[in-house]
DRENGU-421318 format. One record per atom (N, C-alpha, C): residue in one letter; x, y, z. Coordinates in steps of 0.02 Angstrom, whole numbers, plus 50000, padded with zeros to 5 digits. Each point is the difference from the previous one (the first is absolute). Example, Ala and Ser with C-alpha at 12.3 -4.5 7.8 and 13.67 -1.06 7.14 Angstrom:
BEGIN
A506604971650390
A499555005950000
A500455006050000
S499825005349964
S500425005950003
S499615005550037
//
This chain:
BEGIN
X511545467252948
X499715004050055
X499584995550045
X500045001550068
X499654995750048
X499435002550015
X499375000249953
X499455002450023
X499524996550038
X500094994450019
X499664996050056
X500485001650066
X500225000649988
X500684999150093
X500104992849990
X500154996849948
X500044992950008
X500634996350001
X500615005450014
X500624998449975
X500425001250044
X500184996450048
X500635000850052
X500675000849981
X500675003050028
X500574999050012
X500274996150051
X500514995350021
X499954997050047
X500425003550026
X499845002050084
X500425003050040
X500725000950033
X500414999349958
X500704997950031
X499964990249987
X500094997050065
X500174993749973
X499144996850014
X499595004050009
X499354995150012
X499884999250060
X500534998750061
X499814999050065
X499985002650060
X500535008149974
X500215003950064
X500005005949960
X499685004850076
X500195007249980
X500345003350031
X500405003649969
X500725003850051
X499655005750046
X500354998450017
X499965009050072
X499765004849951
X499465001750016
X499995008149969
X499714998749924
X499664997349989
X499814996849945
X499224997549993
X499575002549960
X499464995449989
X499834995349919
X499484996050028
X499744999349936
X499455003049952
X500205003449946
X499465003949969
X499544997849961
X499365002949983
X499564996150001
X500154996849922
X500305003749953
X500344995049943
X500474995050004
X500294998050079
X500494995249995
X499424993550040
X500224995450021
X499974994250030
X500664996350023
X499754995250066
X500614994750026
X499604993349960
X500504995650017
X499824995949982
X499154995450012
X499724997949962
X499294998449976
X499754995350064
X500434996050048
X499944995650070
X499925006450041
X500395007049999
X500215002650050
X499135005650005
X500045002249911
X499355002849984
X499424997150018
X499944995750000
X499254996350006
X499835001650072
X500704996050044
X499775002650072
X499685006350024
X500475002749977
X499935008550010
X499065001849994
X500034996849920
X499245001549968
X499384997550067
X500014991450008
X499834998850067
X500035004250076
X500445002350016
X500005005450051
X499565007349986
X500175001749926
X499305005650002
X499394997350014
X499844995449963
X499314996250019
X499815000550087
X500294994650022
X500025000350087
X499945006249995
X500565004650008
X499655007350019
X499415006149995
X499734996849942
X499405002550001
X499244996650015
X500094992950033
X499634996250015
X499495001750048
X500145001050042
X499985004250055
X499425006449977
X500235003450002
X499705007449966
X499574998349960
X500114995849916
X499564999849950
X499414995850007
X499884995150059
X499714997250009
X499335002050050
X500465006850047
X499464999650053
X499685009149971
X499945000049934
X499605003049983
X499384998149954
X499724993449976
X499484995849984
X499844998150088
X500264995650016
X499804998850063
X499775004450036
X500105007750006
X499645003750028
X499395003249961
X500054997949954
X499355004049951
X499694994149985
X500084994150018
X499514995149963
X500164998349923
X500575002549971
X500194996949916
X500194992650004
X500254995249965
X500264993549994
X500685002449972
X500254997650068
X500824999750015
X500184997749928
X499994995049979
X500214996749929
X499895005049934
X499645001549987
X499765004249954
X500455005949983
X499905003950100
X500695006149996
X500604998649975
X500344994250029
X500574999149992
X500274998349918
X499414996349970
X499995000849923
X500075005649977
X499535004250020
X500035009449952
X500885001650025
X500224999850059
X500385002850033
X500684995949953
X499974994549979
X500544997349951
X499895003149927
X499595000549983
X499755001749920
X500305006350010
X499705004950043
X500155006449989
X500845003550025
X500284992450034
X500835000450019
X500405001349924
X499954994649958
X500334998249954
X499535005849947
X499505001849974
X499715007249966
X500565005850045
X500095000250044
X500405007550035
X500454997649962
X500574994250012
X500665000649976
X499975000049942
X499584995049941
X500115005049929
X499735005749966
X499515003650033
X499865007249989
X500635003850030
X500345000350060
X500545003450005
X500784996549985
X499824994349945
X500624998949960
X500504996750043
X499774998850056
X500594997250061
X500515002350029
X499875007249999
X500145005450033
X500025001450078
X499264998150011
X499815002850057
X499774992650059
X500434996150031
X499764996050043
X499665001050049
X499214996849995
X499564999150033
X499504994050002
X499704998550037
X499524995850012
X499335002550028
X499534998549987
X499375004449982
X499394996450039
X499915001750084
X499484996250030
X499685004150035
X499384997450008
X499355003350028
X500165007450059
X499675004249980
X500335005950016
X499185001650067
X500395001750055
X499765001650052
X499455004650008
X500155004149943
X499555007549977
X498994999649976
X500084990949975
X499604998249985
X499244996650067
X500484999850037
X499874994650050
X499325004950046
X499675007949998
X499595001350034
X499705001749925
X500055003449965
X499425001949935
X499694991449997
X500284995249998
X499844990949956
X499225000450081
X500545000450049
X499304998350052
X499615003350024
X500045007549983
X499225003649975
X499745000049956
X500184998949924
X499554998149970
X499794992350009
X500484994850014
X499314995150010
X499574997650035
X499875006850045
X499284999950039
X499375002949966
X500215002549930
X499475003549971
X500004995749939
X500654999349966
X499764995549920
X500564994550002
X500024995650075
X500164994249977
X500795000349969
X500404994250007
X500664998249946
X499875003249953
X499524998549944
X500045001249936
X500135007849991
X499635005350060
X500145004750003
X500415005350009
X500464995550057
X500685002350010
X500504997449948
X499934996749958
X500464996249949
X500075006349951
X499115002849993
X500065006349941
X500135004350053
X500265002950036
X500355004450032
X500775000549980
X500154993249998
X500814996750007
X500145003049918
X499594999049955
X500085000149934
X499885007749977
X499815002650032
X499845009549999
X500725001850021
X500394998250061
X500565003750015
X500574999149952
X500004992449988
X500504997449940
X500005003949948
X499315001149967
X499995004249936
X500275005350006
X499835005450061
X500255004350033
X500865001649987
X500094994250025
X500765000250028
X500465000849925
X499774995849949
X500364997249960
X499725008049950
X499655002050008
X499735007249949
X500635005350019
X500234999950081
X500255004650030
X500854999549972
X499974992650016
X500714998849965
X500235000349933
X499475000449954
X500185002849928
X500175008950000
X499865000250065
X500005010050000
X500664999850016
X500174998050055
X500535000549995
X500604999049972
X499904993249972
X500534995849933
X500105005149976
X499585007749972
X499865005149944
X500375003950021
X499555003850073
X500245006450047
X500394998850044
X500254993850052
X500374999550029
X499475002050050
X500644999150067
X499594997950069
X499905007350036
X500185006750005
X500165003950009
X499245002550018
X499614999949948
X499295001650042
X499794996150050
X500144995450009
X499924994950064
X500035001350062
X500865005449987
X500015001750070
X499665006350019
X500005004849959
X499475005949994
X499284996950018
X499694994250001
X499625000350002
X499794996250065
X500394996850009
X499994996550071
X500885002150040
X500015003050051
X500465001350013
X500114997050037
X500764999450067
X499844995450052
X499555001150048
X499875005950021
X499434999650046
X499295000049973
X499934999949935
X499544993949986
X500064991749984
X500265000049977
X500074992249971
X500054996750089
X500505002150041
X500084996150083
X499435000950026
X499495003849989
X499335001250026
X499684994749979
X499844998949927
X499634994549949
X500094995050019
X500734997950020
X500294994850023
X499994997250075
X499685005450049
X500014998950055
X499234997050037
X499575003249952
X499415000650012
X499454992849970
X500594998849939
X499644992149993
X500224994150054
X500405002149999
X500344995350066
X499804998150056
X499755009250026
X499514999250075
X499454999750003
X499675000249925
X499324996649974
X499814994350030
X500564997449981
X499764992450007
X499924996150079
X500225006750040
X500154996950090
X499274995050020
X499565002849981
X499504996550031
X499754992749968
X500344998649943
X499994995049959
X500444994550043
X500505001950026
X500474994850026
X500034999950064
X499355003750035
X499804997250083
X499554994149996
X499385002149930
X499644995449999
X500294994449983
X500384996449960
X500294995850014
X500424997350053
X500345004750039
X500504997850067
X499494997450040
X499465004050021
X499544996950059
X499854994449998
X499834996849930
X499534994450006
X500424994350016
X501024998550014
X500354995750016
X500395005250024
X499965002150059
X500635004750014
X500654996250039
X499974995450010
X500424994950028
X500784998549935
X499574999149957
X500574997749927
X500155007849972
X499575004050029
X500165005449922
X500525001450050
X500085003350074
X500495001050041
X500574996349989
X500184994850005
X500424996249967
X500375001849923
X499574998349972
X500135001649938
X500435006849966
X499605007750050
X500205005750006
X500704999450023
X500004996350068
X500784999050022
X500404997849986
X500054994949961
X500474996149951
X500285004449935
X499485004149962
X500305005049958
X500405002750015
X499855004950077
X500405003350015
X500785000450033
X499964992750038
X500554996750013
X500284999749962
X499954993349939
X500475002049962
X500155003249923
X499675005250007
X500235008749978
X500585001250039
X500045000450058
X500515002850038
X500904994750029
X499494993950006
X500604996450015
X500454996049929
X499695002749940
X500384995849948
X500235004849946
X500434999249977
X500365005749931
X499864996549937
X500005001049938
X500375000449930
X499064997449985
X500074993649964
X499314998349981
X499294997050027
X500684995550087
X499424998450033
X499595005450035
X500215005550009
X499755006550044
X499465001849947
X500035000449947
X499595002049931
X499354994849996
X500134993950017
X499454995450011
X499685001150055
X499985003950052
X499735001650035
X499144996450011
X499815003849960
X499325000550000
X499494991349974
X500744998749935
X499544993850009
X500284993750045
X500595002050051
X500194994050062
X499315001250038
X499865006149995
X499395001050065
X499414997149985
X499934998049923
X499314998849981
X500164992450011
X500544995449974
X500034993850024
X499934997850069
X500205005350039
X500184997750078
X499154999550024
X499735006249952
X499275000850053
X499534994049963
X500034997849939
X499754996049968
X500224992050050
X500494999150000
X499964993850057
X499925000150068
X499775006150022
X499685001750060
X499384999850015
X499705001449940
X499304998949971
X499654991949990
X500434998749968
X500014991750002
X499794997550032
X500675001150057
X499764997450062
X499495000850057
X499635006649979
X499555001950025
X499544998549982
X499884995949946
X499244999649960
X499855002449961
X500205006850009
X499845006649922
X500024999149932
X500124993749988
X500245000749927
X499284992449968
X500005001749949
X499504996249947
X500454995549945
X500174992350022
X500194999849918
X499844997349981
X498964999149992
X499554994849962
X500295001949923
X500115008749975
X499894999949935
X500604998349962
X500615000050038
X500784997449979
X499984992749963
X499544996550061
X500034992849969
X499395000449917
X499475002950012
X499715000149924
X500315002349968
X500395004449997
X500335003849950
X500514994549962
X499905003449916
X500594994649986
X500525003249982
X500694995249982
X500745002650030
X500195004649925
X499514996549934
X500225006549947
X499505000749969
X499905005849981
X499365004849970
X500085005349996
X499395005849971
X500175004649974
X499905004550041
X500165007250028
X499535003350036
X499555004249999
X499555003650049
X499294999250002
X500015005449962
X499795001949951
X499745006849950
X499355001550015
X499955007550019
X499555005149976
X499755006449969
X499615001449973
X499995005049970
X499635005050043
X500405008949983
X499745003450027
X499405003849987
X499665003650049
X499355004849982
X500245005749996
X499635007149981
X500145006650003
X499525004650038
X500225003550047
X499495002750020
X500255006950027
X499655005249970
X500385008150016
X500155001050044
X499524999850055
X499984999250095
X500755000250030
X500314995049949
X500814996850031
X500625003749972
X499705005449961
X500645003349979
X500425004350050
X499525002550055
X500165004950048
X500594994450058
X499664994349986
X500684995850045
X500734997849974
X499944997649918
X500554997849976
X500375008149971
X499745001549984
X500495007949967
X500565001350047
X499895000850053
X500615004250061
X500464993249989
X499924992650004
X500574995549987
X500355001149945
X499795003449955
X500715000349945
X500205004250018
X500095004650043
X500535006450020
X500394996350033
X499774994150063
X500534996650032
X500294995549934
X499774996049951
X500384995149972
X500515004249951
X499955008549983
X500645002349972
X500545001750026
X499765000350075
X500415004350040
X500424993950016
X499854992750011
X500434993950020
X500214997449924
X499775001549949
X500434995649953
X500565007149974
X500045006149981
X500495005450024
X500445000550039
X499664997550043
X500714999350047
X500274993750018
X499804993849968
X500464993849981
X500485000149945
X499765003749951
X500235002249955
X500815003050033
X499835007750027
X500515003550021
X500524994550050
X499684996250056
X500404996150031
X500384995849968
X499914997249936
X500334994449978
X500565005449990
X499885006049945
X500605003149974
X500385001250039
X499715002250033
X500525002550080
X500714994650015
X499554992950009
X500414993450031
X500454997649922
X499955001049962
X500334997849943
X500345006049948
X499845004550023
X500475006949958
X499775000749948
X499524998449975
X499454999949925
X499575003849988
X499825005549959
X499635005050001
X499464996749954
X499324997250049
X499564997849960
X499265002850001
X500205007850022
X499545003149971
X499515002349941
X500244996149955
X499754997249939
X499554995550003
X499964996550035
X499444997450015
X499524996950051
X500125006350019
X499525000950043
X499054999749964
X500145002249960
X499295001349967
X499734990449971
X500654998749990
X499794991249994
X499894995950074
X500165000450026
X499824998450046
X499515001350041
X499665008349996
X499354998450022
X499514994449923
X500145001449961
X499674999949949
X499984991450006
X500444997150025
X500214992450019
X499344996550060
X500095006050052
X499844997650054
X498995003549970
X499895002649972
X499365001549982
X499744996249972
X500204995549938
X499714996049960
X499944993450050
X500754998950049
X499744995050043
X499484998550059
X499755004950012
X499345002750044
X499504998249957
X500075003649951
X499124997649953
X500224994349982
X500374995249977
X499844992350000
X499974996150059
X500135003050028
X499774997450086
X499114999649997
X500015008250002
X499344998850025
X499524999549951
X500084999249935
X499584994849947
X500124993450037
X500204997650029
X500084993250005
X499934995450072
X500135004650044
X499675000850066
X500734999050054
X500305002449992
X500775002050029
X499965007950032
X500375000650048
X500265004850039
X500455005149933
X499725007650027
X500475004749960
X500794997450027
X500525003349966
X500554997949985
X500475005650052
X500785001050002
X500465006350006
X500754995050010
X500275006749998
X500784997850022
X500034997750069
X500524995150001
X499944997750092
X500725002450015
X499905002350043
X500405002550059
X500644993750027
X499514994750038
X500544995049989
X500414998949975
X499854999849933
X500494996849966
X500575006749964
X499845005250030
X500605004349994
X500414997350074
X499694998650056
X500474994750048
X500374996649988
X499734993349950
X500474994449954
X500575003249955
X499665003849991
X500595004449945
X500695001650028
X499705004950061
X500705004050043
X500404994450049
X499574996950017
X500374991350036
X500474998549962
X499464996549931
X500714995649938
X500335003949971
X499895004849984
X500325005249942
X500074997649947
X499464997549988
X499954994849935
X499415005849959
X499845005449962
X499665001349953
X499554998449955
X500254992949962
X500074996549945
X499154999950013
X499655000749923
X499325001349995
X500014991149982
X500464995749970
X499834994949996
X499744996150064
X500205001450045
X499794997750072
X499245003149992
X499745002949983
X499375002749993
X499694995149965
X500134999349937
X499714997549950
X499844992750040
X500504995850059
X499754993850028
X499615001550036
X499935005950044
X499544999550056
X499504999049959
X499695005849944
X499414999649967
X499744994149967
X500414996250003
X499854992549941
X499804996250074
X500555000050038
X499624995350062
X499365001450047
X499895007549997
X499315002250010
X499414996449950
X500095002349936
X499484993349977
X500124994449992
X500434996150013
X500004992850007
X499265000950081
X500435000450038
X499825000250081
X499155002049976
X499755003949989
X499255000449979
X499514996049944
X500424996049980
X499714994249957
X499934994850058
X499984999950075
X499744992650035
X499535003850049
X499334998850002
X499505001050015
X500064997850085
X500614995250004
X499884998850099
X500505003450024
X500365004649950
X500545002950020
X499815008850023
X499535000049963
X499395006850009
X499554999150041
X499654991750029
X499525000650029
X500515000950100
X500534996949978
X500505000450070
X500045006850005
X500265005149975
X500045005450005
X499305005450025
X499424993449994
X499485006750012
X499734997350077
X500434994250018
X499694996850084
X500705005450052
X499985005349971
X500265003450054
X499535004350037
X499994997150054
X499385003550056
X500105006450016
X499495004250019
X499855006350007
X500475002850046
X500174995050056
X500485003650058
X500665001249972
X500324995649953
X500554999849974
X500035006549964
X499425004249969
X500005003949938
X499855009450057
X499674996250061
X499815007450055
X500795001649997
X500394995550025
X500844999750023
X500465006249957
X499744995349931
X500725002949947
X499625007049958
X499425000850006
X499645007049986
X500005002950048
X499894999550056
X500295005150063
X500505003249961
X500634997450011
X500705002849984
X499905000649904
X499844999249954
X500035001149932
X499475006749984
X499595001250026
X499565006149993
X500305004350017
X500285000150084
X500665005550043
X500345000249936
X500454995249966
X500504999949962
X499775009649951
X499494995349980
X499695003049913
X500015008650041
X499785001350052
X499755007150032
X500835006250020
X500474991250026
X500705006649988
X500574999449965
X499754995149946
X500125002849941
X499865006549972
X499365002550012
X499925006949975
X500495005250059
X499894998350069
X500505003650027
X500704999349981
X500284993649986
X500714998949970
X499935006949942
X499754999349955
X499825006249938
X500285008250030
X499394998850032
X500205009150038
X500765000050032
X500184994550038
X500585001950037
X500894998449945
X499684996649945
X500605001249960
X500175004049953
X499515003249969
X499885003549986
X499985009250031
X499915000450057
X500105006450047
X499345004950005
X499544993750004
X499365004950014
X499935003950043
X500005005950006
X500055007550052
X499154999650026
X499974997250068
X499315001250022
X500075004850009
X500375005250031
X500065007250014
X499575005449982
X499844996249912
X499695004149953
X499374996949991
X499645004250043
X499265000949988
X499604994649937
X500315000449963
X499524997649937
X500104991249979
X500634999350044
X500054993049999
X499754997250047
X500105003550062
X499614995950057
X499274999549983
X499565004749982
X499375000649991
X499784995749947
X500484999549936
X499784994049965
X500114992550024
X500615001050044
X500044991150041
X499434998650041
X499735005450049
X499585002150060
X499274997149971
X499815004149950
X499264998249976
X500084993949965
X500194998449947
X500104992449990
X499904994750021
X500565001650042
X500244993950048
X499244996350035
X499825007050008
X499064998250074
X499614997849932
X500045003849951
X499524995949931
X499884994050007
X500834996549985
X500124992549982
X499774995450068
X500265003750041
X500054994750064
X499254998950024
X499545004050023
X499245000749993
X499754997249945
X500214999349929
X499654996249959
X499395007049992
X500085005449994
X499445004549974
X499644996549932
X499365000749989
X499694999449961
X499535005149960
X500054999549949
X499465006749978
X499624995449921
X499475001349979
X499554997349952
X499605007849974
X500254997749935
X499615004049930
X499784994249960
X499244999949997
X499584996349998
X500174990449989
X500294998549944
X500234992750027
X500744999449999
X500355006249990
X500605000050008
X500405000750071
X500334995250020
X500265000750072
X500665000950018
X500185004150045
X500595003849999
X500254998450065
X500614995050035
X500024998350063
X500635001550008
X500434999350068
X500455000550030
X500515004249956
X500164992849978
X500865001449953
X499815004449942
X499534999449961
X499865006249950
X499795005350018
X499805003150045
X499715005850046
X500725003550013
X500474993850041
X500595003450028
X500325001749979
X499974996149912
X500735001049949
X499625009349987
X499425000249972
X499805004149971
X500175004950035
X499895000550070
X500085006350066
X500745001149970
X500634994550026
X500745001649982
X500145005049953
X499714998049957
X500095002249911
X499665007349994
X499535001650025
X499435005750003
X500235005150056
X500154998750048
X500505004350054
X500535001149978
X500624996849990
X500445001249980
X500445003649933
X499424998749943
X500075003949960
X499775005749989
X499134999950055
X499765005550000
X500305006950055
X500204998450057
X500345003050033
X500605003149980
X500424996149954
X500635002149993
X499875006749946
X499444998649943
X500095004349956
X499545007450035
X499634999150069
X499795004650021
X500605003950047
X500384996350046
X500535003050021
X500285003949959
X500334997349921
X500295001849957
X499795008449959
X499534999050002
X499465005849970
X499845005150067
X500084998850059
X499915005450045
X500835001850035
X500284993849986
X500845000850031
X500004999850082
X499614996150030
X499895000850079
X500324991650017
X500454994049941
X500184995350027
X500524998949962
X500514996850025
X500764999249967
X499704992949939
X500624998949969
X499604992149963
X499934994550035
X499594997749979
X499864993250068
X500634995149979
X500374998149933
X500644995850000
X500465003450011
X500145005750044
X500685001650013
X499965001950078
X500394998650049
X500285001850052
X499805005050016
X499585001550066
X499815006050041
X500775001350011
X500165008850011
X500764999649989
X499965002450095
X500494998750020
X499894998150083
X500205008450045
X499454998950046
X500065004950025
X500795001650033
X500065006050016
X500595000850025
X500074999350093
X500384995450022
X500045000050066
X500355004350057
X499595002850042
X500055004850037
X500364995850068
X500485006450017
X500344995350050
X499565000850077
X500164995250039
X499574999850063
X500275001850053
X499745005250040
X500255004150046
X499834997750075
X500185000850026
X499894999650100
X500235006250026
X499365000450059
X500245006950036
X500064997650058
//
């Protein structure tokens, strides 16, 4: 029995895949062809996994360590089942920089380590009960709300950075978007980090950049560890991120099955349970919380390559790559204008995503009880409302999740109990059209 996922089939002859054909995540091509592959997830999450320390102030090196440890923990908790790669999740990126205006790194680290526990408690429920309360409990026009509202949280986070070089972040912005549009298969998928190279040697050349600490740094060492603090205050910020980190590792889950014909709803409950334990060794250790990347369901549908062994390299070359201390200190001389650029467009990203939610799903604004839960929310998150019971503090994204969750369930079961609203997940059924007359 393959209870690690440690055991490939080789795919046909190793080097080609026929029309109409993938590789599943129990097969592999050949080990030259794999490795590459493995390398290309890496690149693709470079980009992304990186410019979430860089925007919170973590050590780039460090993340990218948790973010390998906790790659290769996903694939043998889900047996090598479920291909993924596991980097710094976006969700984290406004709870980390409100709390460390009040308790410091160490403080947001025990934040990071509260949701993990969280996450990985939630995913033993389900391993048990299955996912089914999940959606009962977050529906789409909640969960695209949750999802929309951390996103546009963060708008004012990524002016203050654009202003202070708006010359490169403009650049930078435009190069993503270019080529997003002018390129297909994997270079279109790199998007984000062509834009961060382009604006990074724009920067250069501008002066913007620091590389006194590249040269002190030396080329191998360990990276920077810290330990986290605890402090109650911060629960009201990290809690609402594990509703987003089930709702994205659920539905990586579902996407893989989808692309490979594999019903791996089975483990689903390992996989949060994967991606939870990899959050709290993160943030024991001073790393960025963890999730499924998106990307690299890109790499996936590009190569049609599956094979979790391609996983297993990215994650090994992730910690190689975080064992050289100038290889982390390069990664952190990316200047502020470069980071205004690609958070402009990555915050937008995170905000319609939650609209992507509602609209594939068939959210009926029509119906009263969804608009009003998107409506109030939405002004929650985006305002950053604040409310305080005595040292406990309650801001934006936890205010807004709570409104979503508290309207929507509370409304529906009051509609329900007076009968004055149809269900908010089903179709307003359409009025009948009257024909139009002229006299």
């Amino acid at each position: 029995m393959n209870l690690l996922g440690t055991k490939w089939s080789v795919h046909g002859d190793g080097k080609t895949i026929a029309p109409g054909q993938v590789v599943t995540p129990n097969e592999r091509l050949s080990w030259p062809l794999t490795i590459g592959i493995g390398f290309q997830h890496v690149v693709a999450m470079f980009g992304a996994t990186f410019l979430v320390p860089l925007l919170t102030g973590m050590p780039p090196a460090t993340t990218l360590f948790f973010s390998g440890i906790g790659t290769i923990f996903f694939l043998i908790l889900t047996r090598g089942r479920v291909p993924s790669y596991l980097g710094s999740s976006f969700a984290f990126i406004a709870p980390i920089m409100a709390s460390q205006q009040e308790f410091g790194v160490a403080g947001a680290l025990g934040g990071v380590v509260i949701a993990g526990v969280t996450l990985a408690l939630l995913g033993l429920i389900v391993q048990k009960f299955g996912s089914a309360w999940i959606n009962r409990l977050m529906p789409a026009p909640v969960t695209g709300t949750i999802v929309a509202l951390i996103g546009l949280n963060l708008a004012p986070s990524a002016w203050n950075n654009f202003k202070l070089a708006p010359i490169t972040a403009v650049i930078t912005l435009g190069v993503i978007i270019l080529v997003s549009v002018l390129f297909r298969g994997i270079l279109g998928r790199l998007a984000i980090l062509i834009g961060v190279v382009v604006g990074y040697l724009v920067a250069v050349m501008r002066g913007e950049v620091d590389f006194s600490k590249i040269n002190d740094a030396g080329l191998i060492g360990l990276p920077h560890f810290q330990t986290p603090t605890f402090h109650f205050a911060i629960l009201g910020l990290f809690i609402p991120v594990v509703l987003v980190l089930v709702a994205e590792n659920i539905g990586h889950v579902k996407s893989v099955a989808l692309m490979t014909g594999e019903n791996l709803d089975p483990y689903a409950g390992r996989a949060l349970i994967a991606d939870g334990v990899a959050t709290t060794l993160a943030g024991f250790g001073g790393g960025s919380g963890t999730t499924t990347y998106a990307e690299n369901i890109g790499v996936m549908a590009a190569t049609k390559v599956y094979s979790t062994a391609a996983y297993y390299v990215a994650g090994l070359a992730a910690l190689i790559l975080s064992f050289s201390p100038k290889f982390g200190e390069l990664i952190a001389t990316v200047p502020v204008g470069v980071l205004g650029g690609a958070a402009t467009l990555l915050y937008g990203m995170i905000g319609i995503l939650g609209v992507r939610i509602w609209v594939q799903n068939k959210v009926d604004f029509s119906n009263n009880i969804n608009l009003t839960t998107a409506a109030v929310a939405l002004i929650v998150g985006i305002a950053d409302f604040t409310w305080g019971i005595g040292n406990l503090q309650f801001a934006g994204i936890a205010l807004g999740t709570a409104s979503a969750l508290i309207i929507f369930h509370g409304m529906s079961a009051l509609a329900k109990w007076r009968g004055t609203a149809t269900d908010p997940l089903e179709p307003e059924p359409e009025s009948p059209v009257l024909p139009i007359t002229t006299k």
